[in-house]
VEXROBA-832840 format. One record per residue: x, y, z of N, C-alpha, C in turn. Coordinates in steps of 0.05 Angstrom, whole numbers, plus 5000, padded with zeros to 4 digits. Example, Ala and Ser with C-alpha at 12.3 -4.5 7.8 and 13.67 -1.06 7.14 Angstrom:
2
n_x=5264, n_y=4886, n_z=5156, ca_x=5246, ca_y=4910, ca_z=5156, c_x=5264, c_y=4934, c_z=5156
n_x=5257, n_y=4955, n_z=5142, ca_x=5273, ca_y=4979, ca_z=5143, c_x=5258, c_y=5001, c_z=5157
end
This chain:
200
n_x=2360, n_y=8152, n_z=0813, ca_x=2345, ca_y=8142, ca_z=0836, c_x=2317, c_y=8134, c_z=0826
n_x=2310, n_y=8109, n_z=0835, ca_x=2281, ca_y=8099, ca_z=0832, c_x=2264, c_y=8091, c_z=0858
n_x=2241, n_y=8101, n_z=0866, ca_x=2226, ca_y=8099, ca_z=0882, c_x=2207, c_y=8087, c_z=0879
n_x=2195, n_y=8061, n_z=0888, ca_x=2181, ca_y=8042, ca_z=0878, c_x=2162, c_y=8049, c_z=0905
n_x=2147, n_y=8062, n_z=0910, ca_x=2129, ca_y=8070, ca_z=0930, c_x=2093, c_y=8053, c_z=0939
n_x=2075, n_y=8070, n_z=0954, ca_x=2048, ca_y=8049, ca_z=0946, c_x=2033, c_y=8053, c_z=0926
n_x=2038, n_y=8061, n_z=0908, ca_x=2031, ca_y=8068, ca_z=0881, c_x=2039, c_y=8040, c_z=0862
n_x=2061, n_y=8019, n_z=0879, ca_x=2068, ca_y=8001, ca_z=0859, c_x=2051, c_y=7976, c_z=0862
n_x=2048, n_y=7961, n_z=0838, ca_x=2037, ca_y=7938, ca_z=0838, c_x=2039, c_y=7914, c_z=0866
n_x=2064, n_y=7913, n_z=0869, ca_x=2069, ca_y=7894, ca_z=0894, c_x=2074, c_y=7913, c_z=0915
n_x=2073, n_y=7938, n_z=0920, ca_x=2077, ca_y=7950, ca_z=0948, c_x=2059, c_y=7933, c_z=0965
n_x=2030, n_y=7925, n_z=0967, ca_x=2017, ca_y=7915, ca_z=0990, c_x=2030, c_y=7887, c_z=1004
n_x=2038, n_y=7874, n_z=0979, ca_x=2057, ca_y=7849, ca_z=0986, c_x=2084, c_y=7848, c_z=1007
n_x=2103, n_y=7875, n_z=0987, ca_x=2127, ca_y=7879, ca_z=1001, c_x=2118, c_y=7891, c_z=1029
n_x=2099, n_y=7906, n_z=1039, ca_x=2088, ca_y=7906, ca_z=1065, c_x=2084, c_y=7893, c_z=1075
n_x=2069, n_y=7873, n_z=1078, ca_x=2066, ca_y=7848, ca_z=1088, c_x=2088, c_y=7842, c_z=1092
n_x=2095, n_y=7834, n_z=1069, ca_x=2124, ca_y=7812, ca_z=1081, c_x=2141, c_y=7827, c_z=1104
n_x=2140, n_y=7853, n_z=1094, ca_x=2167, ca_y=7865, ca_z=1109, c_x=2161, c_y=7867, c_z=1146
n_x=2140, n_y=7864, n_z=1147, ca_x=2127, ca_y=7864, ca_z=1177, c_x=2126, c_y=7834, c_z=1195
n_x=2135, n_y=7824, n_z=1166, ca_x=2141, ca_y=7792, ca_z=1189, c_x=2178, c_y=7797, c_z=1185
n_x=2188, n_y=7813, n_z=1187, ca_x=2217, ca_y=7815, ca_z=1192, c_x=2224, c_y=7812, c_z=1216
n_x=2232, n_y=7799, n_z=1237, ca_x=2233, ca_y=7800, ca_z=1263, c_x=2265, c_y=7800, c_z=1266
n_x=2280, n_y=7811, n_z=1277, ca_x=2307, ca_y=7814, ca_z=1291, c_x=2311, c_y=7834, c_z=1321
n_x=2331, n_y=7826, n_z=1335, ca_x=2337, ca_y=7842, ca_z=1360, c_x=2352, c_y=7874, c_z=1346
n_x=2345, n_y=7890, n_z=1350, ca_x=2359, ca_y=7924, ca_z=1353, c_x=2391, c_y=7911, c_z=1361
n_x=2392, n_y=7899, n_z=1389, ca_x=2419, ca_y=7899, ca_z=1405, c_x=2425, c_y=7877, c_z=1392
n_x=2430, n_y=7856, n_z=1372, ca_x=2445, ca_y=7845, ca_z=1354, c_x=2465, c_y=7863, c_z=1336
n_x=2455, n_y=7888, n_z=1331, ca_x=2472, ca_y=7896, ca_z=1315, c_x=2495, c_y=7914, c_z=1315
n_x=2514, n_y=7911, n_z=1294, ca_x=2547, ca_y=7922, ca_z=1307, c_x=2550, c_y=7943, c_z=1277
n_x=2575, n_y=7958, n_z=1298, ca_x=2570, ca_y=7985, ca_z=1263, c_x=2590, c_y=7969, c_z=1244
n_x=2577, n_y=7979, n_z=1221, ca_x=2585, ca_y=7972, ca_z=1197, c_x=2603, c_y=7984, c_z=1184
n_x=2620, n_y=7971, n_z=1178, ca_x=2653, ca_y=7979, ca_z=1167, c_x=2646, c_y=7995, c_z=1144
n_x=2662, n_y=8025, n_z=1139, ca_x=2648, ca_y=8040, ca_z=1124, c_x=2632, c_y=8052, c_z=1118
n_x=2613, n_y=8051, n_z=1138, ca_x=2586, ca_y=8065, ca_z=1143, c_x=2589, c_y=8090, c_z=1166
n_x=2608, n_y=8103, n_z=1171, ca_x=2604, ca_y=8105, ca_z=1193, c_x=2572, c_y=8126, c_z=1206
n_x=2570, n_y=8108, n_z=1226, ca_x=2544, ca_y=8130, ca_z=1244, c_x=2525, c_y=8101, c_z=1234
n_x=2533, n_y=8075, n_z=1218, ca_x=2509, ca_y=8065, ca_z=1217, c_x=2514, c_y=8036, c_z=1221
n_x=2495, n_y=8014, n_z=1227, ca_x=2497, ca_y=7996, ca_z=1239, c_x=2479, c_y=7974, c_z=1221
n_x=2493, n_y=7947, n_z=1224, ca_x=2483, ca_y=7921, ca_z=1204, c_x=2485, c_y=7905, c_z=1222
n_x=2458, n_y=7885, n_z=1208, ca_x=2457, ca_y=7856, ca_z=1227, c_x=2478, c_y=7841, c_z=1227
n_x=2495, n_y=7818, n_z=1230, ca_x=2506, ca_y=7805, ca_z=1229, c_x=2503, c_y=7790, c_z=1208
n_x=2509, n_y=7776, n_z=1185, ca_x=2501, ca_y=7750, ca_z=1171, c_x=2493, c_y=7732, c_z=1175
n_x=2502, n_y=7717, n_z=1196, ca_x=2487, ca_y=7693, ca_z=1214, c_x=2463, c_y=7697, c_z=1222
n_x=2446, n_y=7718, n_z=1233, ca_x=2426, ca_y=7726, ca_z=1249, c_x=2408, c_y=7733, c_z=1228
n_x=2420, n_y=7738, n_z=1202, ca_x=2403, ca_y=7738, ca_z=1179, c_x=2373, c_y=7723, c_z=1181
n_x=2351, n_y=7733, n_z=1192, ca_x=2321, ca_y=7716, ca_z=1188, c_x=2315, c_y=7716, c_z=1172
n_x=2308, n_y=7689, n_z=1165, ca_x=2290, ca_y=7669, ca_z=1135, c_x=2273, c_y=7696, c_z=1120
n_x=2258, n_y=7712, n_z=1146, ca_x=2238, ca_y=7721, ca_z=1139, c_x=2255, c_y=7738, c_z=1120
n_x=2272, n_y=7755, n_z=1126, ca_x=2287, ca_y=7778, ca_z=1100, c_x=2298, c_y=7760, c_z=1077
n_x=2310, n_y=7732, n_z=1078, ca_x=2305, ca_y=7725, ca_z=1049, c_x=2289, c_y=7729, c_z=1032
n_x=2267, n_y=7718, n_z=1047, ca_x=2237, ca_y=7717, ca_z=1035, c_x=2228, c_y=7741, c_z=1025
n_x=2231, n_y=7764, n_z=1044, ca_x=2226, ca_y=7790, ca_z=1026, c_x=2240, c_y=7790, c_z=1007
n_x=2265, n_y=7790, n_z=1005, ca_x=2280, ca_y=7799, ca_z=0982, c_x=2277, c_y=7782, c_z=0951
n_x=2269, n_y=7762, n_z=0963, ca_x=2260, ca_y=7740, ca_z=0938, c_x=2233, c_y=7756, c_z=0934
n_x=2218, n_y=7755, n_z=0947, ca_x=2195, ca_y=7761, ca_z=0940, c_x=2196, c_y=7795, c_z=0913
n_x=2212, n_y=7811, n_z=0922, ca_x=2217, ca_y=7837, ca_z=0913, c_x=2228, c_y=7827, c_z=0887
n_x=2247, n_y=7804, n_z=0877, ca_x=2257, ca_y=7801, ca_z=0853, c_x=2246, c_y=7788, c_z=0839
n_x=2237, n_y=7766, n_z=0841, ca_x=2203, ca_y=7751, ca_z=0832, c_x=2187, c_y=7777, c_z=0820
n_x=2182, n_y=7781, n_z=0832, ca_x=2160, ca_y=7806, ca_z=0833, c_x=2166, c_y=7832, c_z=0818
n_x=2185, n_y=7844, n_z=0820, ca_x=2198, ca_y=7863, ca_z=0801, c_x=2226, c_y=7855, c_z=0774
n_x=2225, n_y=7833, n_z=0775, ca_x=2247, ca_y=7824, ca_z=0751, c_x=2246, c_y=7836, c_z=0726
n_x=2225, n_y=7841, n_z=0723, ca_x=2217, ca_y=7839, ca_z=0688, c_x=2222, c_y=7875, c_z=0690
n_x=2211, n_y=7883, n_z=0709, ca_x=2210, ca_y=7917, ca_z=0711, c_x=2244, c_y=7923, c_z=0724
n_x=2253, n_y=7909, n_z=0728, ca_x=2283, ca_y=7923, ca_z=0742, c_x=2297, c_y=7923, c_z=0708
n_x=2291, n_y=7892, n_z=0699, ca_x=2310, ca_y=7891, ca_z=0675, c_x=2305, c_y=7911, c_z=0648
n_x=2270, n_y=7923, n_z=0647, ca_x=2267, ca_y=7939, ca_z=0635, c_x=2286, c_y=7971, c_z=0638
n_x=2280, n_y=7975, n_z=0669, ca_x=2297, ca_y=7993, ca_z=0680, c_x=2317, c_y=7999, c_z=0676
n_x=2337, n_y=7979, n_z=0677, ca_x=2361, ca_y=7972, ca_z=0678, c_x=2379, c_y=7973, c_z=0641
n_x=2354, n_y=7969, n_z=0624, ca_x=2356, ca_y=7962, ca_z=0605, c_x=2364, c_y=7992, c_z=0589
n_x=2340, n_y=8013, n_z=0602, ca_x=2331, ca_y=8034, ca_z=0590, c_x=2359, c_y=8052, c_z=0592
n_x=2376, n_y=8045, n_z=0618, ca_x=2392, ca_y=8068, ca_z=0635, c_x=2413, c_y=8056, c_z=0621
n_x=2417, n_y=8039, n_z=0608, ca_x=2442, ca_y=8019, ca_z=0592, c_x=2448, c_y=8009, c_z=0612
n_x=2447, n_y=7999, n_z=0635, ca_x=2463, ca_y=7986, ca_z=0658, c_x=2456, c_y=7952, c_z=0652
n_x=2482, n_y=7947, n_z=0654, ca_x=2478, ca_y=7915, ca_z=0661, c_x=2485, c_y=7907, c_z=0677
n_x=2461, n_y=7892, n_z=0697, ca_x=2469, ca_y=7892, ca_z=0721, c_x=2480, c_y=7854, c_z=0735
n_x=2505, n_y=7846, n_z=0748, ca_x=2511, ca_y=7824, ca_z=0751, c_x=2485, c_y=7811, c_z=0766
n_x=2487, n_y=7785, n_z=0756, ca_x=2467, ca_y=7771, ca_z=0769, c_x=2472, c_y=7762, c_z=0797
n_x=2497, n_y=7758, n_z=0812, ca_x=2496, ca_y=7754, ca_z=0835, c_x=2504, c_y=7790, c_z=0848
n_x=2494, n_y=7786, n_z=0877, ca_x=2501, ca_y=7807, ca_z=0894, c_x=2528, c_y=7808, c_z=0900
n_x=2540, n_y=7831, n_z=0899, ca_x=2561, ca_y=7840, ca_z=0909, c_x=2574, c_y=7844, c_z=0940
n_x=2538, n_y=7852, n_z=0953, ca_x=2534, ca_y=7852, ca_z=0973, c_x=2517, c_y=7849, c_z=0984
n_x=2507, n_y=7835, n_z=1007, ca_x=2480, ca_y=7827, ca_z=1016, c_x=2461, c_y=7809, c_z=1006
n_x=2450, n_y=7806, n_z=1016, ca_x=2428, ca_y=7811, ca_z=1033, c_x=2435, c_y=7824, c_z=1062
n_x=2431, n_y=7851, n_z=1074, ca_x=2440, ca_y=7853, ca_z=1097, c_x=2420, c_y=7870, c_z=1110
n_x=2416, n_y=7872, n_z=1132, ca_x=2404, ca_y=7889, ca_z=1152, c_x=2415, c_y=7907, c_z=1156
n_x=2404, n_y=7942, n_z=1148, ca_x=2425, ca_y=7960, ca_z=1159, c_x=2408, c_y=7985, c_z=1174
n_x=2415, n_y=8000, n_z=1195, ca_x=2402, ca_y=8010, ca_z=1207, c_x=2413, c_y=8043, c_z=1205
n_x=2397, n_y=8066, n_z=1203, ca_x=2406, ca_y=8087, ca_z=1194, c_x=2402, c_y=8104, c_z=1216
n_x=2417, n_y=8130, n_z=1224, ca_x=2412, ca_y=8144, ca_z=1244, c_x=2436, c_y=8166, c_z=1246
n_x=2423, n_y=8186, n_z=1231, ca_x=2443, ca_y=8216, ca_z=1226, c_x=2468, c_y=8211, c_z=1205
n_x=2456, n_y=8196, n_z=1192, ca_x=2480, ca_y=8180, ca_z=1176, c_x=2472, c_y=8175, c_z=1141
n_x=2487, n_y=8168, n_z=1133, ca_x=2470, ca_y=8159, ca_z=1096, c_x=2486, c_y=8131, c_z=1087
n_x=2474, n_y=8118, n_z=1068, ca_x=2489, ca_y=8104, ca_z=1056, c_x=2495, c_y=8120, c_z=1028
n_x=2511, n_y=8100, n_z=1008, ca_x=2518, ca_y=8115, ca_z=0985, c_x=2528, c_y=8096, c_z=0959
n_x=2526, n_y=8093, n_z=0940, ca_x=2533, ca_y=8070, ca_z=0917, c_x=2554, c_y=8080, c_z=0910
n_x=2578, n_y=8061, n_z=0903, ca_x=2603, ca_y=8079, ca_z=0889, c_x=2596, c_y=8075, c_z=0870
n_x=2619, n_y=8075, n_z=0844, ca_x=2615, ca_y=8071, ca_z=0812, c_x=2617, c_y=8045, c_z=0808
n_x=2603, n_y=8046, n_z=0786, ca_x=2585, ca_y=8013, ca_z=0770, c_x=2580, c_y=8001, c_z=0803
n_x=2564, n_y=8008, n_z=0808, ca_x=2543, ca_y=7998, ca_z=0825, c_x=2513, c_y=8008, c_z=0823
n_x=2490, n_y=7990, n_z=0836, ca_x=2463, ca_y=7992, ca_z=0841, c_x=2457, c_y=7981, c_z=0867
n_x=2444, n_y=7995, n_z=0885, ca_x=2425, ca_y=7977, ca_z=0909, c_x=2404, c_y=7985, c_z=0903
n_x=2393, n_y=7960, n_z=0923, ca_x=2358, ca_y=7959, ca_z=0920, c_x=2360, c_y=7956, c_z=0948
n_x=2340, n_y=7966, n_z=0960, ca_x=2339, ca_y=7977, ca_z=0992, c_x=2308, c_y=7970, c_z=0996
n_x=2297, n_y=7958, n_z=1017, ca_x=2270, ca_y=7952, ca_z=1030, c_x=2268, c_y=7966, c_z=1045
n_x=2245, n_y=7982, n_z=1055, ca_x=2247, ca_y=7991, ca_z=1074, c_x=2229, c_y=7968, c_z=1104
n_x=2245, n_y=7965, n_z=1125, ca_x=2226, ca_y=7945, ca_z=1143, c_x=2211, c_y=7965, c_z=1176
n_x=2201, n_y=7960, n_z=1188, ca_x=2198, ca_y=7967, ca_z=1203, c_x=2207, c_y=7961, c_z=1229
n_x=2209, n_y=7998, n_z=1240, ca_x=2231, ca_y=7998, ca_z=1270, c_x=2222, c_y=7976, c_z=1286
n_x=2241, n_y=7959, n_z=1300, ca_x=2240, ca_y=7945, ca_z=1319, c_x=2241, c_y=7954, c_z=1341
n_x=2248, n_y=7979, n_z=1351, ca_x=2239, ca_y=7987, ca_z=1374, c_x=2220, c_y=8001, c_z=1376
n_x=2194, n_y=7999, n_z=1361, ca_x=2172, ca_y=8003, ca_z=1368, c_x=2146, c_y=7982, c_z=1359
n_x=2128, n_y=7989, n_z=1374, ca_x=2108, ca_y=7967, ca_z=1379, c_x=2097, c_y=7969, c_z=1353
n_x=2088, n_y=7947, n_z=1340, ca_x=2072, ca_y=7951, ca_z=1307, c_x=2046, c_y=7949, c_z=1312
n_x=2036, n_y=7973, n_z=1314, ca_x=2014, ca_y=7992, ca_z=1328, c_x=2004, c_y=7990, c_z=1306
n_x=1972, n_y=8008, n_z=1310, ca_x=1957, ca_y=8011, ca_z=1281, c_x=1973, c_y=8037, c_z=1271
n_x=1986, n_y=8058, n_z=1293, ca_x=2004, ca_y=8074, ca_z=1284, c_x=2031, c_y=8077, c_z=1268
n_x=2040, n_y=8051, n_z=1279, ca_x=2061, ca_y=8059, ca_z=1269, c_x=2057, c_y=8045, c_z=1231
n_x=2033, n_y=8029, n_z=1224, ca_x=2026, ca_y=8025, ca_z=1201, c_x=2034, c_y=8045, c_z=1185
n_x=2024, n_y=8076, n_z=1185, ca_x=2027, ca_y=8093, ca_z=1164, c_x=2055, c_y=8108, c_z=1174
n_x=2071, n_y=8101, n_z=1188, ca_x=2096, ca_y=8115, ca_z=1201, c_x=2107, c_y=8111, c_z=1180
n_x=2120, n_y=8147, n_z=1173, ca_x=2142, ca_y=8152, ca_z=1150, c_x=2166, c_y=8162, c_z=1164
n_x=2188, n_y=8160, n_z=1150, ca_x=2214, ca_y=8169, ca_z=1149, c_x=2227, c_y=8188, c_z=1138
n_x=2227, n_y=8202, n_z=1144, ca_x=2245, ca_y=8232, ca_z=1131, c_x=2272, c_y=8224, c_z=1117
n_x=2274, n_y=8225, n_z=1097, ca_x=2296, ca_y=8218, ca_z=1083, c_x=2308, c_y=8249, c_z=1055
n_x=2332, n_y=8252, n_z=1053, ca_x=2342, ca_y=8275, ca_z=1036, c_x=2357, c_y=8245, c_z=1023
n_x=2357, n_y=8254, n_z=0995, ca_x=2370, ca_y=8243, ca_z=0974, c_x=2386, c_y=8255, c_z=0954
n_x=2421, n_y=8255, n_z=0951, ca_x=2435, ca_y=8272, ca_z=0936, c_x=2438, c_y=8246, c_z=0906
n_x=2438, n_y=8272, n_z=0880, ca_x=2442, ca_y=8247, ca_z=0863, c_x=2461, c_y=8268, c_z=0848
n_x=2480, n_y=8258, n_z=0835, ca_x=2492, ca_y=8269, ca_z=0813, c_x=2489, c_y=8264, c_z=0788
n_x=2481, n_y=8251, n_z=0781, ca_x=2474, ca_y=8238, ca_z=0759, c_x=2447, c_y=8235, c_z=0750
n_x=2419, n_y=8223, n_z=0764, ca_x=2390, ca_y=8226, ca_z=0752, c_x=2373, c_y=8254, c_z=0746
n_x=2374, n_y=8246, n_z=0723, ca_x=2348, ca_y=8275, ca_z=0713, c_x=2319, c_y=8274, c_z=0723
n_x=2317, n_y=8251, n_z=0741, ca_x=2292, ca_y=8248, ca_z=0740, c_x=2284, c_y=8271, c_z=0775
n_x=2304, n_y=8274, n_z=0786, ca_x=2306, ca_y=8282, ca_z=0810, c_x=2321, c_y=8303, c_z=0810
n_x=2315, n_y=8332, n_z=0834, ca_x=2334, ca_y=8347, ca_z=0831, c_x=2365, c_y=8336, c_z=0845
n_x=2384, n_y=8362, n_z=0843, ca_x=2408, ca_y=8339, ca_z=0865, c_x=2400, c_y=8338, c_z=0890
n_x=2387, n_y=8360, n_z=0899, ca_x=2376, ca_y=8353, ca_z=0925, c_x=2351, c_y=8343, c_z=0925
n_x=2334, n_y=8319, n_z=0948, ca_x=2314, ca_y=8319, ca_z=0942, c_x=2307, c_y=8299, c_z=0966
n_x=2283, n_y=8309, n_z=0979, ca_x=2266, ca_y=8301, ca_z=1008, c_x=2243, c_y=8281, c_z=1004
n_x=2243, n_y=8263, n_z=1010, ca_x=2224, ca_y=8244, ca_z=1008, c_x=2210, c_y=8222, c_z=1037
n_x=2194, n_y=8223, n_z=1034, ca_x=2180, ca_y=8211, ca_z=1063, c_x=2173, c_y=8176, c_z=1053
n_x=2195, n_y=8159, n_z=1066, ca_x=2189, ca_y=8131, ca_z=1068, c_x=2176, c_y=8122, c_z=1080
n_x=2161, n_y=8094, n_z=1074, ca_x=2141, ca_y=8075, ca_z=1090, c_x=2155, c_y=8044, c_z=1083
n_x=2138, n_y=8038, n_z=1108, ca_x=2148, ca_y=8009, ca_z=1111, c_x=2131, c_y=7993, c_z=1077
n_x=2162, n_y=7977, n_z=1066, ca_x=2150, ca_y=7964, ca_z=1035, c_x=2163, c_y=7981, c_z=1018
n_x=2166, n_y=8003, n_z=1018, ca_x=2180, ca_y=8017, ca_z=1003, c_x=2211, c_y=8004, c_z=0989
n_x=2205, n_y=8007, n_z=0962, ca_x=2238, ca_y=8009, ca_z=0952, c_x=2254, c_y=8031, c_z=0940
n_x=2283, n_y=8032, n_z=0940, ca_x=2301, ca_y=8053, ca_z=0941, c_x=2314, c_y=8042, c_z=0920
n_x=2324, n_y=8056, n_z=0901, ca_x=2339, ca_y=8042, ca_z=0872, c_x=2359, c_y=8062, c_z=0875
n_x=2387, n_y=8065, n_z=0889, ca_x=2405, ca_y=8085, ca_z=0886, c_x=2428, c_y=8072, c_z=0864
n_x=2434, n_y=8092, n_z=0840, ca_x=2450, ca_y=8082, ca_z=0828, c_x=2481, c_y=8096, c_z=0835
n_x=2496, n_y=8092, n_z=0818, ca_x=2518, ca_y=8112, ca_z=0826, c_x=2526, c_y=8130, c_z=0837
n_x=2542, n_y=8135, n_z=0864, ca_x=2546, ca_y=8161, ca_z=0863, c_x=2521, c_y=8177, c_z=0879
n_x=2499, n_y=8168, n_z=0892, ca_x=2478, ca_y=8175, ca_z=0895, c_x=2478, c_y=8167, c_z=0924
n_x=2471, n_y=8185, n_z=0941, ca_x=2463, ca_y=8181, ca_z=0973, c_x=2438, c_y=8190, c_z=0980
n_x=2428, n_y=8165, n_z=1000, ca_x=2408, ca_y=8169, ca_z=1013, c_x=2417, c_y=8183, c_z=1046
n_x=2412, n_y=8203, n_z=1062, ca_x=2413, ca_y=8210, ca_z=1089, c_x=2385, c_y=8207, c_z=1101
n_x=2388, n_y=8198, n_z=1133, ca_x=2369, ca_y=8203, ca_z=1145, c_x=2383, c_y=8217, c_z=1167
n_x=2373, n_y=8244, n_z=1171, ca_x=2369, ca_y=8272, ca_z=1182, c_x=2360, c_y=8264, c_z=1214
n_x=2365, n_y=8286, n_z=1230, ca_x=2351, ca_y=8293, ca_z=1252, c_x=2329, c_y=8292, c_z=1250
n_x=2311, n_y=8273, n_z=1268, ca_x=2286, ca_y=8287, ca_z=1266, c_x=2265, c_y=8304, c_z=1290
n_x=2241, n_y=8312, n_z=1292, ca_x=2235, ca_y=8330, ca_z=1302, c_x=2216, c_y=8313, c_z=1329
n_x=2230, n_y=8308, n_z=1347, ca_x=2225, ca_y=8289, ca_z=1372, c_x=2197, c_y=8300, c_z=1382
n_x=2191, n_y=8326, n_z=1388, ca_x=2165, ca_y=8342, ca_z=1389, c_x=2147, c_y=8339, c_z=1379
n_x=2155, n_y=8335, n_z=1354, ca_x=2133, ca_y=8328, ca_z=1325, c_x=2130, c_y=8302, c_z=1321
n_x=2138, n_y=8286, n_z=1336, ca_x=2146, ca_y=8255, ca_z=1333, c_x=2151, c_y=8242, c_z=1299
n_x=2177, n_y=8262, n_z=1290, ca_x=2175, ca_y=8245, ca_z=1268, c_x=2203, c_y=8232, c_z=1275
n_x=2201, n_y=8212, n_z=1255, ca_x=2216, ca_y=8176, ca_z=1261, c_x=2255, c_y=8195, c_z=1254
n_x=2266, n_y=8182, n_z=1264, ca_x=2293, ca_y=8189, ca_z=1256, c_x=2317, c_y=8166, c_z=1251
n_x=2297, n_y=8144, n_z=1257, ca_x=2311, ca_y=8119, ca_z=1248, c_x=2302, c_y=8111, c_z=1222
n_x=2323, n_y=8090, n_z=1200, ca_x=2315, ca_y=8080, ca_z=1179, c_x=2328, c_y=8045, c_z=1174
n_x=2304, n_y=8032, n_z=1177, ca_x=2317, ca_y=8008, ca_z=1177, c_x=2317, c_y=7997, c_z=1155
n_x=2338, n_y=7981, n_z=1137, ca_x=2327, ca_y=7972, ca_z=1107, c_x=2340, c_y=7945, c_z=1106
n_x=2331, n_y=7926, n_z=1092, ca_x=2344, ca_y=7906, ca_z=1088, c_x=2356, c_y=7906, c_z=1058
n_x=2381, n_y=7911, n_z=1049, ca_x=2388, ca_y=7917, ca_z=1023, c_x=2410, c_y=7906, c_z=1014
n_x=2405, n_y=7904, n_z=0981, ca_x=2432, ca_y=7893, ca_z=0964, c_x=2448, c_y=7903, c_z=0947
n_x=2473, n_y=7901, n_z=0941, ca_x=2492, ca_y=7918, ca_z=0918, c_x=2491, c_y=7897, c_z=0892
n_x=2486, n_y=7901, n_z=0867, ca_x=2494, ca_y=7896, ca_z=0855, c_x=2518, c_y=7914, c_z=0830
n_x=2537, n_y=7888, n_z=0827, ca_x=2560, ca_y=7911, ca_z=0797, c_x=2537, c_y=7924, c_z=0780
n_x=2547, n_y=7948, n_z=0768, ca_x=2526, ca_y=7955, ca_z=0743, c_x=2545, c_y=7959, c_z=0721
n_x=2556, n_y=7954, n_z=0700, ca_x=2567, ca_y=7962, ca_z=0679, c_x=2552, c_y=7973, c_z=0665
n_x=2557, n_y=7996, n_z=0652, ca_x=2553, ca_y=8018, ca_z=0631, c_x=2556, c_y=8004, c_z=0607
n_x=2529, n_y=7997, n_z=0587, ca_x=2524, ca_y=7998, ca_z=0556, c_x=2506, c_y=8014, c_z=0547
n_x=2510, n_y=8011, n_z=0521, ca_x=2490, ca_y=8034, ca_z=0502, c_x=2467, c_y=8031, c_z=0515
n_x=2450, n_y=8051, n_z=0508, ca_x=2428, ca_y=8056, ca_z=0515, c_x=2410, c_y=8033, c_z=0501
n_x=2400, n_y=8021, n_z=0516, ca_x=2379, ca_y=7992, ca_z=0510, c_x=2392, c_y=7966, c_z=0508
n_x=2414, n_y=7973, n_z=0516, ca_x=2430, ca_y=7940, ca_z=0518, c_x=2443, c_y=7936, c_z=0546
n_x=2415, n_y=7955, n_z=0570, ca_x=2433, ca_y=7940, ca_z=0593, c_x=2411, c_y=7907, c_z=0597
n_x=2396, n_y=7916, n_z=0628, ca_x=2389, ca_y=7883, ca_z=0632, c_x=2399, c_y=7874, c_z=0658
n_x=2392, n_y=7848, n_z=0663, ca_x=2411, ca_y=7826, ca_z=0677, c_x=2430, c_y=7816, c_z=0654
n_x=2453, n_y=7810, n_z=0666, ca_x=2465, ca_y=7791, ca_z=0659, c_x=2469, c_y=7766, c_z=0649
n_x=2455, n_y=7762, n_z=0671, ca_x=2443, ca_y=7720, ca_z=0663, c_x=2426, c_y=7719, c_z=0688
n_x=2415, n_y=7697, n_z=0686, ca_x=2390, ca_y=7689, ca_z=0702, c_x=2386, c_y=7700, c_z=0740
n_x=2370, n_y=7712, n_z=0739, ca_x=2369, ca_y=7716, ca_z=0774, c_x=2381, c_y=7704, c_z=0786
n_x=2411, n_y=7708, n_z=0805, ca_x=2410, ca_y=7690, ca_z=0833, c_x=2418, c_y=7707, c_z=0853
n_x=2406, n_y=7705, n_z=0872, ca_x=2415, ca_y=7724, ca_z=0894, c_x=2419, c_y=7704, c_z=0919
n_x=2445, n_y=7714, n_z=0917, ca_x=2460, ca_y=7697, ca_z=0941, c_x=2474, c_y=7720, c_z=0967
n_x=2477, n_y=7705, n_z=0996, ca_x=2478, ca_y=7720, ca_z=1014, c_x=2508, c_y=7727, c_z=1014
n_x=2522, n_y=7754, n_z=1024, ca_x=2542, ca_y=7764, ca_z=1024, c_x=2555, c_y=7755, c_z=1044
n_x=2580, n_y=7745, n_z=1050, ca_x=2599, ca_y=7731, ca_z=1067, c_x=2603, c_y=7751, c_z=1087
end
């Protein structure tokens, strides 16, 4: 798991952008295999989440492929899945084998984009089987701009949260799968040249 937080070079950017994301809540239908969680439609897909996601690969290429490079993964240049809108709630997603997503975090649509809800985090638990860099269990508080690097085998949950305490219990992300194939250590990478195309 990699957490590209406000500590990163383009976090202020991927904020921005991610706050001109505009979609309806009641557009969306649950997602086959997800269960408990729900995706935009493809069609209803807004320009504006291209644009983030371009913006995020522009912007982090050189550091994913380092990444990618280090972990031996080679990762396909087109998506497997997505670009998609997916909405979380008592539920997790999860990467199977030779896979990677990259996950945005955007901000809830059913609330006003207040000066509050600016610093509004997300309670998130993360299971990994596989990274040393994290225990297997492990709690982390998202913000809008945030990225999520789950590789194999690795789930993100978002939990109950504490309605009293007003913390958030929704997680909205706009995210992609790419294949990952397993090589030696320093011969992963991209594949061949960036293209990220939308998932059917």
């Amino acid at each position: 798991m990699l957490l590209l937080g406000s500590e990163d070079s383009i976090h202020e950017e991927l904020n921005r952008s991610a706050r001109q994301v505009i979609f309806r809540f009641e557009d969306m239908i649950p997602a086959p295999a997800m269960p408990g969680a729900f995706r935009l439609p493809r069609p209803l897909l807004p320009e504006s989440a291209m644009k983030l996601v371009r913006c995020f690969y522009e912007g982090k290429r050189d550091d994913i492929f380092q990444w990618a490079k280090g972990k031996g993964l080679l990762l396909d240049k087109l998506t497997k899945h997505g670009p998609q809108i997916i909405r979380l709630r008592r539920c997790e997603i999860s990467v199977d084998r030779n896979e990677v997503s990259f996950s945005i975090v955007l901000p809830n649509p059913l609330k006003a984009q207040t000066t509050a809800t600016q610093t509004e985090r997300v309670a998130v638990s993360i299971t990994s089987s596989m990274s040393t860099n994290i225990p297997a269990h492990s709690r982390r508080n998202l913000e809008v701009g945030d990225v999520i690097v789950l590789e194999e085998l690795e789930r993100l949950f978002v939990p109950d949260g504490d309605d009293a305490a007003g913390e958030v219990q929704e997680l909205f992300l706009v995210s992609t799968v790419h294949v990952a194939n397993f090589m030696p250590q320093g011969r992963g990478g991209w594949n061949q040249a960036l293209n990220v195309e939308e998932d059917s």
